[in-house]
Phi, psi and omega in degrees: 000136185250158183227140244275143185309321160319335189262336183283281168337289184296339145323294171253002135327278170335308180284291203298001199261315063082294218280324200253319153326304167291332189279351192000066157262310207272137189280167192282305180319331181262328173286318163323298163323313165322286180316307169320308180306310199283303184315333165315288175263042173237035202017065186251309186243124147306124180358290202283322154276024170287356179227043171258003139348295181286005150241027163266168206313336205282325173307335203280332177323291177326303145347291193289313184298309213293314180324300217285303187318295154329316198283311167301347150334292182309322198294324203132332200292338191248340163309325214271331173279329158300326149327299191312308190287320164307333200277305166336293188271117180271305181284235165231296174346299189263005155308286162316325173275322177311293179311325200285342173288296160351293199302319171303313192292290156347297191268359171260353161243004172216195180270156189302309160346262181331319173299316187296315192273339161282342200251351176280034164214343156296329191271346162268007174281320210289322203285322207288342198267302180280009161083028184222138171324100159358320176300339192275334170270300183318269240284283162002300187275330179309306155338304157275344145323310182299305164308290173322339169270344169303335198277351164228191158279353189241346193291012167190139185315305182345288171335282173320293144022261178297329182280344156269010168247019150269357176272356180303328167270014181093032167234123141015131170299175152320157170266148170319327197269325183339317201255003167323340216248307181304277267257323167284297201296311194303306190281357158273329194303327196263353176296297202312275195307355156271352167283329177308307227263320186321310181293333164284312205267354199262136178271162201283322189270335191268125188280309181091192176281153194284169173251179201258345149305326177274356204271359169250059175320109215243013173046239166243117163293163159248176209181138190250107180231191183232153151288148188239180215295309219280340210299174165256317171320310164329130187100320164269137158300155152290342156294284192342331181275341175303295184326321166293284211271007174078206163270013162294322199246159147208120180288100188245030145181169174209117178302259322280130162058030169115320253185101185301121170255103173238163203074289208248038172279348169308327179242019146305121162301143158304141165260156192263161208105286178345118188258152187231110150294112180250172160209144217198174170264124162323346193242353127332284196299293180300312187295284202282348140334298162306307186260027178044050188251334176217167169244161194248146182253117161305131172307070189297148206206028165238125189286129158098357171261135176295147176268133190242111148344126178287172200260157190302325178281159176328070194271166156209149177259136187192143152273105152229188191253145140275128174249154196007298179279340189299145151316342186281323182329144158123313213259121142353148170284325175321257169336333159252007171048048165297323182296338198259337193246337016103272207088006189248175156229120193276110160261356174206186189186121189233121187202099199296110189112320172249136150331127156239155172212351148273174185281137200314341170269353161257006189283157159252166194300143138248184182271140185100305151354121171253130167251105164306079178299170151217131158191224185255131150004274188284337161275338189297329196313299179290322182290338197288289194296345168274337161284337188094344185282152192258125154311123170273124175336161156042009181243067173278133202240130194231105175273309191258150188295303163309337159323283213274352197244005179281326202269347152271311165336307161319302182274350193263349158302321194269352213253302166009279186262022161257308161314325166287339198084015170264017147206142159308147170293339169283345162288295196321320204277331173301291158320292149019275178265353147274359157287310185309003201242298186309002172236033169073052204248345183188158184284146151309308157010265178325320208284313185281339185298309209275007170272141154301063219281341159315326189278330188261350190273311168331315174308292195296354055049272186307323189289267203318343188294330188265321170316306217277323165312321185262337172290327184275351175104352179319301201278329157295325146348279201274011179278293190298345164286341199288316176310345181266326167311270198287042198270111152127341185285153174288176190283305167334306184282353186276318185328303185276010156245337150283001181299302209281317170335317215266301168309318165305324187268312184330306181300314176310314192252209163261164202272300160302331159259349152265014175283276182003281182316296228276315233277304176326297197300321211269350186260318158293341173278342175287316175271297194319339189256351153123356170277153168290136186274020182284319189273336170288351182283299170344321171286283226286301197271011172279305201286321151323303176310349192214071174262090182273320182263002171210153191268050193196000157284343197219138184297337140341297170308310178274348163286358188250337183303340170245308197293002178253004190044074159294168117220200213296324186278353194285318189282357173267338185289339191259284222327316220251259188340309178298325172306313172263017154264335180290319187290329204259000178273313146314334185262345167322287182305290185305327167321301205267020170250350160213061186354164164279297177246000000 
């Protein structure tokens, strides 16, 4: 059959988008862009819908989860769910399953991204406890990060996607639940096999690269707090509180009234009042904090001003180091007024290896120091970078109970109301991240940070390209070859080469544009063969989804390449297993969860 100049065009449009995607010197959001442009003036896309791609539903959806994801992250809640677990998993085994299942859970409600990257300094705290590589873990768990988002509608851009492209034949987008069935089995059938498998093929020895957080050992904060009416501490000495908490805690002065007691406060009972200097572990520090057991006293850094409770309003906390170069070395908390020139307040000073033993507003600074800010949201950001000082990733500290627990409250109202049908999902996840702004729950700031914009300028990019693939016939095209390949094959088997086809391209492309390419393509082989195309749209976003083998198809893949120090052959050693449990679980399911004929 010869072909139409349109086709031609979008052909090689197609390959060369294909070409470049795979040459990764060129970042994907420009090379999308690109695809774009040139179908414009190859008339493939018309003018005027060349950028409405960025206004479907499914980008904004992507948009909005990513936002709702960053606040949960921020709140504290998965710290708090990494303790429980630490306390659990004793082994390395139930190390792995325990995380990877977390991680799984995690990701059918938020992006996979988001799940990986909050759960990956738990899992490398975990490994560093039990005395095992990092390596044994990271690749498992991203994996079931990946798996876990097959399992709702918003866990991975794929998802979204494919329900919109049932509607291109006159059917209903998917329901949230819709890809569970499949989509659950795959992730326990591969969760099993990587506890089967892991420990042979992952290799043992690899430390990988430090993050830039362990690269600050951060030790015991000292810290200032007051007992409040209510403490359980009231009453107890301080040995007896050493004694209690082991080598977490140390009590290095006691206040009253005003009036230092030193030498013999060690066997004083405590008073409610009592100011304490301790030195604790951020995770501790954060725990009696929570069960009101101490209030943290702000470092105040104006003469003549009284020290005060930190404060009750919507506050945030970050950690960070001085580093080498900062101006600050030298100078006091005092002596820089943070709270009056600032807006900030130092609540704790941590300098790992040295002693402190005066009070925190009067220690100087040094290079290497971790400091506990405290100030406003919308300020804290800017008081950091006036300092000189670096954020440590991933350590945000959530003091107050309402913080961590308001911000699942939110996502799991807007998860509600998508699951009931009481809104689409890009107004609910939208509604969402505006509750998450109005009860202060994250900065506007944070709301644009936490979006991925490579990824969303890539969706919207990518949406009109494959329309232009399905107006001009390329995906009816290349539908009747694959069909004429599985001419004589059973329906199952043609069902497992669009799997696999849909696996083979994944790595070339994004996981969201090969739904994009595929989708078009996998709904023309279900009708040339005379089938419902529900379970092949089904295949197209499974197979998007399970890019195992190589560290550069999938952003998962490639945030675990240094911290587990992989390399290219280690992810075909789990990955290429893992692939043919997915293809036999899938090609299993799907017909009887989504008949054929």
């Amino acid at each position: 059959m010869a072909l139409t100049t349109a086709q031609i065009l979008a052909l090689v449009i197609f390959v060369a988008t294909l070409a470049a995607f795979a040459w990764d010197r060129i970042r994907y959001d420009v090379v999308a862009l690109g695809a774009l442009i040139a179908c414009v003036l190859a008339g493939l896309v018309k003018p005027d819908d060349a950028f409405a791609g960025f206004g479907n539903p499914a980008v904004i959806t992507v948009a909005a989860v990513l936002v709702l994801s960053h606040a949960l992250g921020r709140s504290g809640v998965i710290d708090i769910v990494g303790q429980a677990l630490g306390r659990v998993a004793t082994t390395p085994l139930s190390n792995l399953v325990l995380l990877c299942g977390l991680g799984a859970v995690l990701s059918a409600f938020m992006n996979n991204v988001g799940a990986l990257a909050i759960m990956m300094p738990v899992a490398i705290a975990a490994a560093r406890r039990l005395e095992h590589s990092p390596a044994l873990i990271l690749m498992p768990l991203s994996f079931a990060t990946m798996m876990g988002g097959m399992t709702t509608l918003i866990g991975t851009p794929p998802n979204l996607l494919a329900a919109g492209f049932r509607e291109r034949y006159g059917e209903a987008p998917f329901d949230f639940f819709a890809f569970a069935p499949v989509g659950l089995a795959i992730t326990l059938g591969g969760i099993a096999l990587m506890a089967a498998i892991a420990r042979f093929v992952l290799p043992r020895d690899r430390e990988g690269e430090r993050s830039a957080m362990e690269q600050f050992d951060i030790g015991h904060y000292v810290t200032e707090v007051k007992l409040p009416e209510k403490s359980e501490l009231i009453g107890k000495t301080p040995r007896e509180i050493e004694g209690e908490y082991e080598d977490k805690l140390a009590i290095i002065s006691l206040q009253r009234h005003g009036l230092r007691l030193r030498g013999r406060f060690r066997n004083t009972k405590l008073r409610a009042g009592d100011d304490l200097m301790l030195q604790v572990g951020a995770e501790l520090l954060q725990e009696l904090v929570r069960k009101e057991e101490v209030e943290l006293v702000a470092a105040h850094t104006t003469e003549g001003e009284k020290p005060e409770l930190a404060q009750k309003t919507p506050v945030e906390t970050a950690e960070v180091v001085v580093v080498p170069n900062a101006w600050i070395q030298g100078a006091t908390a005092r002596s820089l007024q943070l709270r009056a020139r600032y807006n900030v307040n130092l609540l704790a000073l941590s300098r790992h290896g040295r002693p402190i033993s005066q009070r925190v507003r009067d220690t100087s600074l040094s290079a290497g120091d971790v400091l506990l800010l405290e100030g406003e949201p919308d300020s804290l950001p800017e008081a950091i970078r006036a300092l000189g000082c670096l954020p440590l990733a991933n350590r945000k500290i959530a003091f107050q109970p309402f913080r961590v627990v308001a911000p699942v409250v939110v996502f799991g109202l807007a998860i509600v109301l998508v699951v009931l049908d009481l809104l689409s999902a890009p107004i609910a996840f939208v509604l969402g991240v505006l509750g998450m702004l109005a009860l202060r729950l994250m900065p506007v700031r944070d709301m644009y940070d936490a979006i991925d914009w490579p990824v969303i300028v890539l969706l919207g990019a990518m949406i009109p390209v494959g329309g232009a693939l399905e107006t001009s016939g390329v995906a009816e095209l290349v539908a009747n070859q694959v069909a004429w390949l599985g001419q004589g094959w059973p329906d199952r088997g043609v069902l497992a080469l669009v799997l696999v086809v849909t696996m083979i391209v994944t790595p070339m492309l994004n996981n969201a544009a090969t739904v994009i390419v595929m989708a078009p393509i996998a709904i023309g082989i279900a009708q040339s063969i005379g089938v419902h195309p529900d379970a092949f749209l089904m295949a197209v976003a499974i197979g998007a989804s399970c890019d195992f083998l190589t560290p550069f198809g999938h952003q998962n893949n490639t945030l675990i390449l240094a911290p587990g120090g992989y390399r290219f052959a280690d992810y075909w050693r789990l990955g290429m297993p893992l692939d043919f449990v997915v293809i036999g679980v899938a090609v299993a399911l799907l017909p009887m969860v989504f008949p054929l004929r």
